[in-house]
VEXLUM-433298 format. One record per residue (C-alpha): x, y, z; residue in one letter; residue number from 1. Coordinates in nm, 4 decimals. Layout:
VEXLUM-433298
          x          y          z   residuo   num
          X          Y          Z         a   NUM
...
***
This chain:
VEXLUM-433298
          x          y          z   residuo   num
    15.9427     7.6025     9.8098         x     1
    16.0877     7.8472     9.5419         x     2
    15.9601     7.6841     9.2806         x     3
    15.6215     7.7305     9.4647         x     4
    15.6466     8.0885     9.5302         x     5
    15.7380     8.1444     9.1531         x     6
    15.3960     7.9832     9.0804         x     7
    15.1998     8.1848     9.3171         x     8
    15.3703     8.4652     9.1398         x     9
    15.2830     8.3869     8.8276         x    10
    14.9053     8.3162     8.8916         x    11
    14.8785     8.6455     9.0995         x    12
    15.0657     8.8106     8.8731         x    13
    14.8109     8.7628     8.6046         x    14
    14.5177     8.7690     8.8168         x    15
    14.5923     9.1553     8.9656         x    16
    14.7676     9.3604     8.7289         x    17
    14.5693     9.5875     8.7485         x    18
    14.1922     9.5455     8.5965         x    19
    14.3756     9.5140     8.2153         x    20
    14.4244     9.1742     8.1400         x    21
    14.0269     9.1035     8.2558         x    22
    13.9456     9.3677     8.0582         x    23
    14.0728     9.3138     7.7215         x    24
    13.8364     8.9688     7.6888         x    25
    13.5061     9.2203     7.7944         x    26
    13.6993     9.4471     7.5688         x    27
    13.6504     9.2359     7.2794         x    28
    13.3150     9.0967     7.3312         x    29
    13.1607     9.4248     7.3806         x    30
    13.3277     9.5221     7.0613         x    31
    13.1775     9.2654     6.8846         x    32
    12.8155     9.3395     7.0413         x    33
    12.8935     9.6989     6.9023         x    34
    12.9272     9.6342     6.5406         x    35
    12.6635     9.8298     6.3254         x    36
    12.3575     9.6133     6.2270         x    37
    12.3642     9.7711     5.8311         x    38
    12.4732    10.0595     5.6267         x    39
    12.5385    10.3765     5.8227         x    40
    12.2382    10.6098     5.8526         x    41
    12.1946    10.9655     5.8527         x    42
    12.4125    11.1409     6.1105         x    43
    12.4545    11.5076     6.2267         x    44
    12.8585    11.5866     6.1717         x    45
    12.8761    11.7836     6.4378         x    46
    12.7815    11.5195     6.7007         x    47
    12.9947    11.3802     6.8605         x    48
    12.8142    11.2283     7.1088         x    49
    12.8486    10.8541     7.2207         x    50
    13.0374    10.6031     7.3363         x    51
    13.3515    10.4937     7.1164         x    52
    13.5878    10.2480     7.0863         x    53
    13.8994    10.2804     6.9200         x    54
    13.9885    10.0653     6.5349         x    55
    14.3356     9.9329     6.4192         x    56
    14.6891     9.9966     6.6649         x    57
    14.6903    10.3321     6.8519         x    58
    15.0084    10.3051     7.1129         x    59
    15.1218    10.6216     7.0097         x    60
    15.1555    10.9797     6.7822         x    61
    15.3018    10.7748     6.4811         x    62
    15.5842    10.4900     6.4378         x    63
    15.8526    10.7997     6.3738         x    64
    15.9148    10.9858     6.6893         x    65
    16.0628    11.3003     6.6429         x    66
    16.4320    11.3825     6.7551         x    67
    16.4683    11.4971     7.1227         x    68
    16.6162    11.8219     7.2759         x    69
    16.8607    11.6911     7.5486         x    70
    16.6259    11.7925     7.7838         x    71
    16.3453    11.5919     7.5566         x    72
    16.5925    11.2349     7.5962         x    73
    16.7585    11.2577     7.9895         x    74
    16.3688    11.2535     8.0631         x    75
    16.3235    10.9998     7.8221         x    76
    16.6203    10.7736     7.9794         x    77
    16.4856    10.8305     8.3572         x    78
    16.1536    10.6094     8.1986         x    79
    16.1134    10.2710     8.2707         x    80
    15.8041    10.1492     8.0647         x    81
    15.6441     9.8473     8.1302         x    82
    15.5716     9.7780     7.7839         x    83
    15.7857     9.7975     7.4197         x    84
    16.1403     9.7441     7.3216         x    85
    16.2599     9.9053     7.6980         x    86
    16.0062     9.6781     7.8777         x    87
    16.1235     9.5644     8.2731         x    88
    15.8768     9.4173     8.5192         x    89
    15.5523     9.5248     8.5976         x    90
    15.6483     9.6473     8.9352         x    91
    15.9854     9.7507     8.8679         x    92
    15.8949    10.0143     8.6413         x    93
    15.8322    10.3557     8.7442         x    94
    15.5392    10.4086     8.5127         x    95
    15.2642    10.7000     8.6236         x    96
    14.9770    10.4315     8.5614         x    97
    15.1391    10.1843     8.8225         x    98
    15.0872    10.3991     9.0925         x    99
    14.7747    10.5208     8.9800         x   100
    14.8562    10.8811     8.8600         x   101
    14.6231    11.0303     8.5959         x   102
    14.7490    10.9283     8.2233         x   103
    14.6867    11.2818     8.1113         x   104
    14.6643    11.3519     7.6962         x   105
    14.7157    11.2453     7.4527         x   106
    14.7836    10.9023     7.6244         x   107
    14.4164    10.8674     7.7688         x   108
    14.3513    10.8352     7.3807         x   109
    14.6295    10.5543     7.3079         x   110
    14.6521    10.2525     7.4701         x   111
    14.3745    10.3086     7.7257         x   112
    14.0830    10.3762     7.4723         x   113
    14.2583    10.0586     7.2819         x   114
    14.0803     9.8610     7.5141         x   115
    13.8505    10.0911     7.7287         x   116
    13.6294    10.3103     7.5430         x   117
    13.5450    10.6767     7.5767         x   118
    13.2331    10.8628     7.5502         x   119
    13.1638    11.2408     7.4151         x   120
    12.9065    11.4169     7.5833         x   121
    12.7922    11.7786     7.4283         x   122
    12.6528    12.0688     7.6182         x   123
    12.5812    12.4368     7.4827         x   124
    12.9448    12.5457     7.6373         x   125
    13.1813    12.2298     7.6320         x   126
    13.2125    11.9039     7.5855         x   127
    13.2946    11.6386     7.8220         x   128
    13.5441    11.3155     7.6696         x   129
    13.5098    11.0418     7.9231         x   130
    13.7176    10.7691     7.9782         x   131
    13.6111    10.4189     8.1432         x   132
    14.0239    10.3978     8.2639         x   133
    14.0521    10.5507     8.5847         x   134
    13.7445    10.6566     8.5624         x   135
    13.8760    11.0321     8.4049         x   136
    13.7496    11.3031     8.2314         x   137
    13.8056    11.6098     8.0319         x   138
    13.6721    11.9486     7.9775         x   139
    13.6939    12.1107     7.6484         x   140
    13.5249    12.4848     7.6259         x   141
    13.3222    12.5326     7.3037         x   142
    13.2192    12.9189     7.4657         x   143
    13.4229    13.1306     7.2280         x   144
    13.7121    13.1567     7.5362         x   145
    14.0569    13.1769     7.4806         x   146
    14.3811    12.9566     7.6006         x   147
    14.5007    13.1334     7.8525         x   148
    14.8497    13.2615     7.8417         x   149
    15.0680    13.1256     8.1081         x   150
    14.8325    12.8660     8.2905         x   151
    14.8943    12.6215     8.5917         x   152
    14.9865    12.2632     8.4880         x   153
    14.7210    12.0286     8.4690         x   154
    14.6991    11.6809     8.3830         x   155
    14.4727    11.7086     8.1301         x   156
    14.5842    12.0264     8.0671         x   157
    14.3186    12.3253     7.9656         x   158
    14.1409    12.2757     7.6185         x   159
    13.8810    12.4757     7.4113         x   160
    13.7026    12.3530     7.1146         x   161
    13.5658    12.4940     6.7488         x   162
    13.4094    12.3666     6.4616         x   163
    13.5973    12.4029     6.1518         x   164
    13.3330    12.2977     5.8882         x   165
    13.2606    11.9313     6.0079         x   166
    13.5873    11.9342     6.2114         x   167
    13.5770    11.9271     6.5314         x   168
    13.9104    12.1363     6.6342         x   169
    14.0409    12.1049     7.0166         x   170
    14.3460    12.3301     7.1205         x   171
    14.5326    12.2195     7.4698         x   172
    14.8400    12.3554     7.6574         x   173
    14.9265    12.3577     8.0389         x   174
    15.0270    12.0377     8.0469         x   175
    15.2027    11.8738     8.3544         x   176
    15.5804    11.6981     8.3083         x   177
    15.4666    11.4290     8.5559         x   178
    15.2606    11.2567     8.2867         x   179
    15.4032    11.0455     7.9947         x   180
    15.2926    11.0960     7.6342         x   181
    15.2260    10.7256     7.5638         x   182
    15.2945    10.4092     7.7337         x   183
    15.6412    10.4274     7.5911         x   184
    15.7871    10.6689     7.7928         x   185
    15.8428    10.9399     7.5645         x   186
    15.8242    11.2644     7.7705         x   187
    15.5834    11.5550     7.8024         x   188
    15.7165    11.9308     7.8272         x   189
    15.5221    12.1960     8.0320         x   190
    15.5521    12.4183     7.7124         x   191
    15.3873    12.1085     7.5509         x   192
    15.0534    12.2497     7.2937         x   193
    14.8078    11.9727     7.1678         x   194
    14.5804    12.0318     6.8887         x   195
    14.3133    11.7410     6.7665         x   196
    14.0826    11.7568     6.4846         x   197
    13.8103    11.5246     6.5226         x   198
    13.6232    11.4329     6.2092         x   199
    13.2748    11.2273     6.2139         x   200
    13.2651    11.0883     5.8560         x   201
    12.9956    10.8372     5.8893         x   202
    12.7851    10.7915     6.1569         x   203
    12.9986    10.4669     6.2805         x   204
    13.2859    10.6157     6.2189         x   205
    13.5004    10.8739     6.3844         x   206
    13.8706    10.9908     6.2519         x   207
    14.1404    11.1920     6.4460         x   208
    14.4426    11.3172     6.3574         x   209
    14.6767    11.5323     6.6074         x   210
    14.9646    11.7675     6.6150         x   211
    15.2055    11.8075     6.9092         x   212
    15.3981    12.0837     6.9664         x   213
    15.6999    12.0653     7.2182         x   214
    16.0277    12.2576     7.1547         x   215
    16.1367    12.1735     7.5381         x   216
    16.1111    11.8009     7.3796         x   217
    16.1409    11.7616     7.1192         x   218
    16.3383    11.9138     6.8085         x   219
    16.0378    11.9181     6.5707         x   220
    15.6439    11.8989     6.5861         x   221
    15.5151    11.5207     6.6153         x   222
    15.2723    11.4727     6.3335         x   223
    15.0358    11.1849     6.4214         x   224
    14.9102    10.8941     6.1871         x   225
    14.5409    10.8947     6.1667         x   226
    14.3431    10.7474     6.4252         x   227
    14.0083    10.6099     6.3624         x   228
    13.7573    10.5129     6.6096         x   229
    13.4077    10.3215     6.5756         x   230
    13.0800    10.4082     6.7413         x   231
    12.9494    10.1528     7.0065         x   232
    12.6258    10.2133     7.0681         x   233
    12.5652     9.9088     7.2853         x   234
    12.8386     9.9998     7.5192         x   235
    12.8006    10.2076     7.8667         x   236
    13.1198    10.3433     8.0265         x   237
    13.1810    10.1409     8.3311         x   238
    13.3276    10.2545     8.6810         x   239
    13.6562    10.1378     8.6582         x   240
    13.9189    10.2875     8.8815         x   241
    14.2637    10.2307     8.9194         x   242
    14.2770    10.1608     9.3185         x   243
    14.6208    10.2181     9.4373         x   244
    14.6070     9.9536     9.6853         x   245
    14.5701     9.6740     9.4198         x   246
    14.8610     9.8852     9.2162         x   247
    15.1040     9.8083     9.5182         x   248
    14.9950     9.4707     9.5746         x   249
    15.1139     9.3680     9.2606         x   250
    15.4028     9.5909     9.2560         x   251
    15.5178     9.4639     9.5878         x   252
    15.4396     9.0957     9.4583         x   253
    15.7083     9.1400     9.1793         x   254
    15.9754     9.2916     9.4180         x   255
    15.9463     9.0143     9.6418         x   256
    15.7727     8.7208     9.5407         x   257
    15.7804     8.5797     9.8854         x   258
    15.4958     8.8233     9.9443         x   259
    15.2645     8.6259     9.7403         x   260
    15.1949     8.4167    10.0422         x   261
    14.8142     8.4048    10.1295         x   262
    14.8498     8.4527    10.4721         x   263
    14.5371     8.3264    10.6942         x   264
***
């Protein structure tokens, strides 16, 4: 009989964590339906409008994260990632996105838009950045406003936008401590500042490149690695939620396998 319950395990295991492992296959083929016919054609720079999907690894800021304040690593040790070096169990982690919490930036822009795109949409006074995870979004001001000094702390925290010639320069603070910074587990601070300069170079292709700010965290700014993504204009964003009651089905099935019982 244990021998059977470790199989139901492992089939359910697969079958519900959460809607990622599905994904990643409709991931790829709608990738591959959103590949660019020919050479790229004329484009207006500062449109940023679309659907994109991200090219090459983007898990995190860079491959060299900066050293931590002690504040920056007893946060970093209370973590318990479900993926990288410090990996345990799916539901024996404490990760935010296991229960269904908003990812928050920059990690909406990591691993999520790795396999779930996001879309830009531009209106005279900001622009929205959606992302087909949790079915989230963003406001960034393009009005002219100011960050304001001492906001509350918001998952996405408060962003305004400029153009900078043909970059496309977003400035963020407010951010909330309950959010991780990647799917690592490296920390965010509340006195965290974000700023990302989005570049359109092509009409297929888009490059970012950010800055992060964090003296509560971390001893030194975290310089990112460029991050490119490509334009899929065959691709809608989906509604895809994370639904907490599938989150603590699995959760629940990896605490106690027993539990994976179909019960009639």
């Amino acid at each position: 009989m244990a021998k059977n319950y470790a199989s139901v395990l492992v089939v359910l295991s697969v079958l519900t964590f959460t809607p990622l492992l599905v994904a990643q296959g409709q991931a790829k083929a709608r990738a591959k339906a959103a590949q660019p016919p020919g050479p790229s054609i004329p484009h207006d720079p500062h449109d940023l409008s679309g659907v994109w999907r991200r090219s090459g690894n983007m898990l995190t800021m860079s491959n060299e994260t900066p050293p931590m304040t002690d504040w920056g690593k007893s946060k970093f040790d209370m973590t318990k990632p479900v993926y990288g070096p410090r990996a345990v169990p799916g539901g024996l982690g404490n990760d935010p996105m296991s229960t269904c919490d908003p990812l928050g930036m920059p990690r909406n822009i990591f691993l999520e838009v790795s396999i779930y795109p996001m879309e830009f949409v531009q209106t005279p006074n900001r622009i929205y950045q959606f992302f087909e995870w949790a079915h989230s979004y963003r406001v960034i001001w393009t009005d002219g406003r100011s960050l304001p000094k001492d906001p509350d702390p918001q998952w996405m925290g408060y962003s305004i936008g400029k153009w900078e010639g043909d970059t496309f320069v977003v400035k963020s603070l407010g951010f909330d401590e309950r959010t991780w910074l990647d799917h690592f587990g490296n920390p965010v601070s509340d006195d965290m500042t974000l700023e990302e300069r989005y570049r359109r170079v092509d009409r297929d292709t888009l490059e970012l490149n950010m800055v992060i700010n964090a003296p509560k965290a971390y001893t030194k700014p975290w310089v990112s690695e460029k991050k490119t993504f490509r334009l899929a204009p065959n691709t809608e964003i989906q509604e895809l939620f994370c639904v907490p009651s599938e989150e603590q089905r699995f959760n629940q099935l990896v605490r106690d396998p027993g539990s994976g019982i179909i019960k009639k």
